[in-house]
DRENLUM-301918 format. One record per residue (C-alpha): residue number from 1; residue in one letter; x, y, z. Coordinates in steps of 0.001 Angstrom, whole numbers. Each point is the difference from the previous one (the first is absolute). Last residue first. Layout:
   drenke   milo        px        py        pz
      NUM      a         X         Y         Z
...
***
This chain:
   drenke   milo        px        py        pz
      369      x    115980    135361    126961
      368      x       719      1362     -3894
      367      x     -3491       741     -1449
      366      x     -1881     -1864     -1912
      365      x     -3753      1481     -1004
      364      x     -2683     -2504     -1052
      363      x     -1877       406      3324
      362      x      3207     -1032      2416
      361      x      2700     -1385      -913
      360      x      3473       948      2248
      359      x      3100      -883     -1963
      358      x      3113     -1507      1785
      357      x      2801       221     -1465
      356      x      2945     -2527       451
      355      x      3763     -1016       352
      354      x       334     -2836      2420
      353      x      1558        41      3295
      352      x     -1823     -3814       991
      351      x     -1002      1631      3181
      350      x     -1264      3198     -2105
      349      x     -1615     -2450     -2681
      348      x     -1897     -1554      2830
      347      x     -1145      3406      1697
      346      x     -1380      1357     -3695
      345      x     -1506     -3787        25
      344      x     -2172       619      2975
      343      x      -392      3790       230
      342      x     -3055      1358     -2365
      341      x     -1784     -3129       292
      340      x     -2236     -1164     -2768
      339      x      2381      -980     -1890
      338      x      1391       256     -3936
      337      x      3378     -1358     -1426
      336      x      2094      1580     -2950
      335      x      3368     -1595      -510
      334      x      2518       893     -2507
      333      x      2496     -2528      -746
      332      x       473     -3473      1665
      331      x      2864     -2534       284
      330      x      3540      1226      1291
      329      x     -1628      3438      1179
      328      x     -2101     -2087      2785
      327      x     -3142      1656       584
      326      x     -2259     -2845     -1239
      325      x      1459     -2198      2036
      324      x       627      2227      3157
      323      x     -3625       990        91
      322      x     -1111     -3963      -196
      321      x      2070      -641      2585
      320      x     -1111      2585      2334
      319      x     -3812      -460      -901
      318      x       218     -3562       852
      317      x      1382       609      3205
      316      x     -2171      2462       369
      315      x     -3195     -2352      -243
      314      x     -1622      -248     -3326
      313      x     -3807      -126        21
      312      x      -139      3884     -1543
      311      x      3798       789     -1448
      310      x      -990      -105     -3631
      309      x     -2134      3121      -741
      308      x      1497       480     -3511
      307      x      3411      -840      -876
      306      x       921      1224     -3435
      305      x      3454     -1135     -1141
      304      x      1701      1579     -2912
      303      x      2181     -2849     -1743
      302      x      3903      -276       521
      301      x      1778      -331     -3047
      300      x      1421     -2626     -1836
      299      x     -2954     -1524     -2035
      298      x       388     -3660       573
      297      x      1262       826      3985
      296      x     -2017      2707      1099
      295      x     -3272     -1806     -2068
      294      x       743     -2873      2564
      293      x       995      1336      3396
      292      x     -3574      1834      -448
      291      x     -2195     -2870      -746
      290      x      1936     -1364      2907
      289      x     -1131      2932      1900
      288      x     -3853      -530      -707
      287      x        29     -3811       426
      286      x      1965      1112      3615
      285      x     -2712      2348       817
      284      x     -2914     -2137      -766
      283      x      1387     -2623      2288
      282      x        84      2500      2592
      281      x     -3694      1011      -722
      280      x     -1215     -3167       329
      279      x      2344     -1267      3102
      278      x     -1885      3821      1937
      277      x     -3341     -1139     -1503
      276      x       -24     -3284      1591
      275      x      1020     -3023     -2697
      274      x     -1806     -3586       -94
      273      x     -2814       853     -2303
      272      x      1508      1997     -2661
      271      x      3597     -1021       819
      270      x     -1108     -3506      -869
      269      x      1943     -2648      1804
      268      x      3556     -1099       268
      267      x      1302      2270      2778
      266      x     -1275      2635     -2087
      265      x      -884      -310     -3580
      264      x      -572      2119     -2934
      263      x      -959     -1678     -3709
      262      x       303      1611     -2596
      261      x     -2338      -753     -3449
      260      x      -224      -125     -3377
      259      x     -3736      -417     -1519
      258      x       751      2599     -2700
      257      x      3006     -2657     -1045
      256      x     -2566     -2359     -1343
      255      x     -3190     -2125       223
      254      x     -3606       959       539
      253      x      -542      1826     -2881
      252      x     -3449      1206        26
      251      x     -3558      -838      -970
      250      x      -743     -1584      2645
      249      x      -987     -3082     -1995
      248      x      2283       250     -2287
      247      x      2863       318      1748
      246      x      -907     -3312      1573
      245      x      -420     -2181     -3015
      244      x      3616      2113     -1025
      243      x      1916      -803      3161
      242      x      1898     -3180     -1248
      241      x      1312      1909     -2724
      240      x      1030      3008      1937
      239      x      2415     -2340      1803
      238      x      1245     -2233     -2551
      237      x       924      3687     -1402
      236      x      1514       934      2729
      235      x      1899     -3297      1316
      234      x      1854       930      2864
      233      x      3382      1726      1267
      232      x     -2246      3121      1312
      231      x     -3133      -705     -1519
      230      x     -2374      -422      2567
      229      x      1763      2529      2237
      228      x       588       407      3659
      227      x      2967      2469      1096
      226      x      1115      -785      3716
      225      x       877      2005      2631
      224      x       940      -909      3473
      223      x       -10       898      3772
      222      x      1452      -937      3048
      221      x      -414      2580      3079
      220      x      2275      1526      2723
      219      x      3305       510     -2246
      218      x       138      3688      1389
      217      x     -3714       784     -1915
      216      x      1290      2918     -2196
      215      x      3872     -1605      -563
      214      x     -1408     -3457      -456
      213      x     -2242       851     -2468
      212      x      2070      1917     -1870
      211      x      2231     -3088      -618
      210      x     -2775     -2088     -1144
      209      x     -1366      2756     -2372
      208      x      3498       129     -1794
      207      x       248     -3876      -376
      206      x     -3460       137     -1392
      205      x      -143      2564     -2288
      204      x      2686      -222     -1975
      203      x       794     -3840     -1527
      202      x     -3278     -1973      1175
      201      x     -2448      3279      -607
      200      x      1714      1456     -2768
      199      x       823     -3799     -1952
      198      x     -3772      -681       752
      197      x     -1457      3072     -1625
      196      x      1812         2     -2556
      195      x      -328     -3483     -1240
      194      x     -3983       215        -9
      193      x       380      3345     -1910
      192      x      1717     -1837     -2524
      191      x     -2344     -3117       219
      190      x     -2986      2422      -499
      189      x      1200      2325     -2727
      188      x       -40     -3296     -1861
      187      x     -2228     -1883       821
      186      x     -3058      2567       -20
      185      x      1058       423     -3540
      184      x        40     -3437      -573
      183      x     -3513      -485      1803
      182      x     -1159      2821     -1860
      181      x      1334     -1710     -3402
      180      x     -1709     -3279      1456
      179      x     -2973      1796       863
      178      x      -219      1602     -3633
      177      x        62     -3665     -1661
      176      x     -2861     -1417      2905
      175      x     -2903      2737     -1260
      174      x     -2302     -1682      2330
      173      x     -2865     -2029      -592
      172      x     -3290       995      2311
      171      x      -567     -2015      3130
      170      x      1263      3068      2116
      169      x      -839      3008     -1742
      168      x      2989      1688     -1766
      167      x       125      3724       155
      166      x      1529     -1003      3515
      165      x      2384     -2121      -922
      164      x       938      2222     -2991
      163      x       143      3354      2162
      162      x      2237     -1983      2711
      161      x      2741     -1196     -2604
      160      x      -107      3543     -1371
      159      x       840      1451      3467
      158      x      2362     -2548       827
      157      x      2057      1385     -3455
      156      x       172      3506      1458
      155      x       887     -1363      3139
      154      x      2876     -1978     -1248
      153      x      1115      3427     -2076
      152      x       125      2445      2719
      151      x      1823     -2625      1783
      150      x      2646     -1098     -2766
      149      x       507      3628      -154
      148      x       474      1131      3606
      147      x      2429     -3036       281
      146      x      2288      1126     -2884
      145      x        85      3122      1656
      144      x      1986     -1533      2840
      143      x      1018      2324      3030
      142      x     -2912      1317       992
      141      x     -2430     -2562     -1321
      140      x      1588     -2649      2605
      139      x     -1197      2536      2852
      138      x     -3274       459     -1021
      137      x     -1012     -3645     -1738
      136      x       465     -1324      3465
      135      x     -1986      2347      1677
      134      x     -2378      -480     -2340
      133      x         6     -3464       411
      132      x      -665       344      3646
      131      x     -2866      2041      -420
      130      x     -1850     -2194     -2608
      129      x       360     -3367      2846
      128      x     -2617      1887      1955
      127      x       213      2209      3165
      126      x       928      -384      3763
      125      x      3812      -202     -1090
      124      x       680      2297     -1882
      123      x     -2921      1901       798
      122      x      2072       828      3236
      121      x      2244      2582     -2321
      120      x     -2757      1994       450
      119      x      1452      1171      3434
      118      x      2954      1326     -2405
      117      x      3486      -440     -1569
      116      x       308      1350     -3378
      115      x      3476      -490     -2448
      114      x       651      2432     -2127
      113      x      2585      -587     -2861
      112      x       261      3254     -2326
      111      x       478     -1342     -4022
      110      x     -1665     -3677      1243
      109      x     -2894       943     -1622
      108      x      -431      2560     -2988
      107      x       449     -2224     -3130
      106      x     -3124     -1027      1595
      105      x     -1657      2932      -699
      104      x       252      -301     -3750
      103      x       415      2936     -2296
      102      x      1530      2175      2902
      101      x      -469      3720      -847
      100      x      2935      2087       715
       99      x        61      3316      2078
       98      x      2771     -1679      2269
       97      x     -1756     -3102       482
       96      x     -3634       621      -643
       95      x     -3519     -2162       498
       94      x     -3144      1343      -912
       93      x     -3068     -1903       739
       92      x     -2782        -6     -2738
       91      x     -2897      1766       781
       90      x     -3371       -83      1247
       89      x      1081      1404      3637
       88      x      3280      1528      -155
       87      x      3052     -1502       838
       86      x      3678      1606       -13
       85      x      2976     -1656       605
       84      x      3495      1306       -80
       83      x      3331     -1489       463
       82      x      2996      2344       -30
       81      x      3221     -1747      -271
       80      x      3654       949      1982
       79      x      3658      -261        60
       78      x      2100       433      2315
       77      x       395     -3619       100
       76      x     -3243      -655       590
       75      x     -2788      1846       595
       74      x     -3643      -336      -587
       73      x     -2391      3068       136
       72      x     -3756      -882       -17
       71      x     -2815      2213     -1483
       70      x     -3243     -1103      1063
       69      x     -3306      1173     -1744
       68      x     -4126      -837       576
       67      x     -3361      1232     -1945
       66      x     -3207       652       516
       65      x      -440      1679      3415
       64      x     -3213      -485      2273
       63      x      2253     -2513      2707
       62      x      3424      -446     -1364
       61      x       718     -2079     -2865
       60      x      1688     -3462      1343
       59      x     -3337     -1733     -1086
       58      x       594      1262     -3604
       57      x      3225     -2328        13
       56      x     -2030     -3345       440
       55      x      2309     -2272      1214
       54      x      -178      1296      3566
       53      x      2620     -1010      2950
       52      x      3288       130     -1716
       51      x      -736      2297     -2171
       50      x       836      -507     -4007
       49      x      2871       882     -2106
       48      x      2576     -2292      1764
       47      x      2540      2429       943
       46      x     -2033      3043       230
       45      x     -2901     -1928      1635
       44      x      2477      -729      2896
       43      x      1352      3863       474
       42      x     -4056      1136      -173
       41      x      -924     -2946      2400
       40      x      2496       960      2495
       39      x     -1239      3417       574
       38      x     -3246     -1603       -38
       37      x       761     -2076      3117
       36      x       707      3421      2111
       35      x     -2994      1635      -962
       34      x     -1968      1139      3130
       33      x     -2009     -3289       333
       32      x      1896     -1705      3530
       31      x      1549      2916      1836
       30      x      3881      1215     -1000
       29      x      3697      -674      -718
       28      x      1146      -579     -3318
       27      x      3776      -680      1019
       26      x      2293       583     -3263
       25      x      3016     -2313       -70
       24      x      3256       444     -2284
       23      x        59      2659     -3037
       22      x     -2594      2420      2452
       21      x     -2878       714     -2135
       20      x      -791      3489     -1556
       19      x     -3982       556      -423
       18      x     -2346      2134     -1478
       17      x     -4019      -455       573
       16      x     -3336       673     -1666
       15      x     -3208     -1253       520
       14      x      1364     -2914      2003
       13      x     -2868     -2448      1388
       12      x        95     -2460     -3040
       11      x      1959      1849     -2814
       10      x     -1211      3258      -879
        9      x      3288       836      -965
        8      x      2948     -1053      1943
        7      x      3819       461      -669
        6      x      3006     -2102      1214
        5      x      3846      1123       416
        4      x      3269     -1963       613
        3      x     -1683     -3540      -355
        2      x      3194     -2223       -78
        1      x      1917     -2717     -1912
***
């Protein structure tokens, strides 16, 4: 699966650009805020319907226009799919694959795998407990539908459960019949995305992380991964029951799979507190890759791979092995990677005689360096 060609309208920075990519690795070479990360953000929010860095599609407008469009060009096979989106402020996005309106967009992901590797990737571990279940709910989305559904649907039903509570004074009876049917409800979708969750993490993730690790840090540090759940292989509805007196007073749902968790260690403390920037990132990195290894292998083809800005805090050794990982033919597809430097991974990918182009960004123009 490839990008062969990628057009920009009004989105972000770009007024207007054309583009042919290289099948292999594309080099976005150029200074910090001339455009290289958007570049990436149109392929990702082709794939997944939605940027990468801004929810809100109006913000992705570009300054005093009013509206937004990216067509993408897959490949595969020979064979290829136009995707278009357009946006235009105080309308409904439109989303096309090959002139065709999608009824749903999530019948959309998982159709082009992208996988995003980026500074903000750090949020991952500096933010809350929400981030890492969506990156969770991201990758097992992609290649089971069944998943997306019983999530779209849990949530639907927490939101109900959370309107009652909190239409419901504290002190005042409660309308206990429709909290056990929400409770049900909430049981589930729960206890199936519960069981997901763990059998990906334990099963897949995990034992493909651990071995990237290695590679990336040369077997210098010992970390883990663990998925933490309240109802993984325990009593839901015993727990939701015993939580109600409390629900009720914060008016929220205090128990369930929307509380998941992963924890990241290093050398058997918190990577939050206990790793430098440089262990961070490089744990980040191999999360990121076995994410990777994982929708290659369920979906049988190799994902496109956006690597944005990843080399800062990583020594060359680092860089070097991560560059030959993600550049091996064996295991990765099309590569696009951004830096600041117009030389350092250009000379890399010469000493590792890789195929390339290098693209020079500079003011929302790309030109070939």
């Amino acid at each position: 699966m490839i990008v062969s060609k990628l057009s920009l309208v009004n989105f972000k920075n770009y007024k207007q650009l054309s583009c042919d990519f290289n099948p292999r690795i594309n080099c976005l070479l150029g200074n910090n805020g001339e455009g290289k990360t958007n570049i990436l953000d149109a392929i990702y929010l082709s794939a997944f319907c939605k940027s990468y860095f801004n929810a809100i599609d109006s913000h992705n407008i570009r300054f005093d226009e009013d509206m937004f469009m990216i067509q993408t060009e897959f490949s595969q096979n020979n064979e290829s799919d136009e995707v278009l989106c357009s946006v235009k402020k105080g309308r409904k996005k439109v989303f096309k694959r090959n002139k065709v309106d999608y009824t749903k967009l999530s019948d959309h992901i998982g159709r082009y795998p992208v996988i995003m590797i980026t500074p903000y990737d750090s949020n991952l571990v500096l933010g809350g407990s929400d981030l890492r279940r969506k990156f969770l709910d991201t990758i097992i989305s992609q290649v089971d539908p069944g998943y997306l559904n019983h999530l779209v649907a849990y949530n639907k039903v927490l939101d109900q459960r959370n309107a009652l509570l909190k239409n419901t004074p504290y002190g005042k009876e409660i309308n206990l019949e429709v909290i056990d049917i929400y409770d049900g409800q909430l049981i589930h979708y729960g206890s199936a995305i519960a069981k997901s969750r763990g059998e990906f993490v334990r099963k897949n993730l995990i034992p493909r992380f651990n071995d990237l690790h290695k590679i990336i840090s040369e077997g210098k540090e010992s970390v883990s991964l663990e998925y933490i759940s309240a109802v993984d292989n325990g009593n839901y509805e015993m727990a939701l029951k015993s939580a109600l007196d409390k629900d009720r007073s914060v008016q929220y749902t205090t128990v369930g799979i929307h509380k998941d968790d992963l924890l990241f260690q290093i050398e058997g403390y918190p990577l939050k507190k206990f790793g430098s920037q440089g262990q961070q990132k490089s744990y980040l990195i191999a999360l990121k890759l076995a994410y990777y290894l994982y929708i290659k292998d369920q979906l049988k083809l190799k994902p496109i791979m956006l690597l944005d800005d990843i080399f800062d805090k990583l020594d060359r050794n680092r860089v070097m092995a991560l560059l030959s990982m993600v550049t091996d033919e064996t295991q990765a597809g099309q590569v696009f990677i951004t830096d600041t430097s117009l030389d350092r991974v250009p000379a890399i990918l010469d000493e590792l005689e890789k195929e390339y182009t290098a693209f020079e960004v500079k003011g929302g123009d790309l030109n070939e360096a």
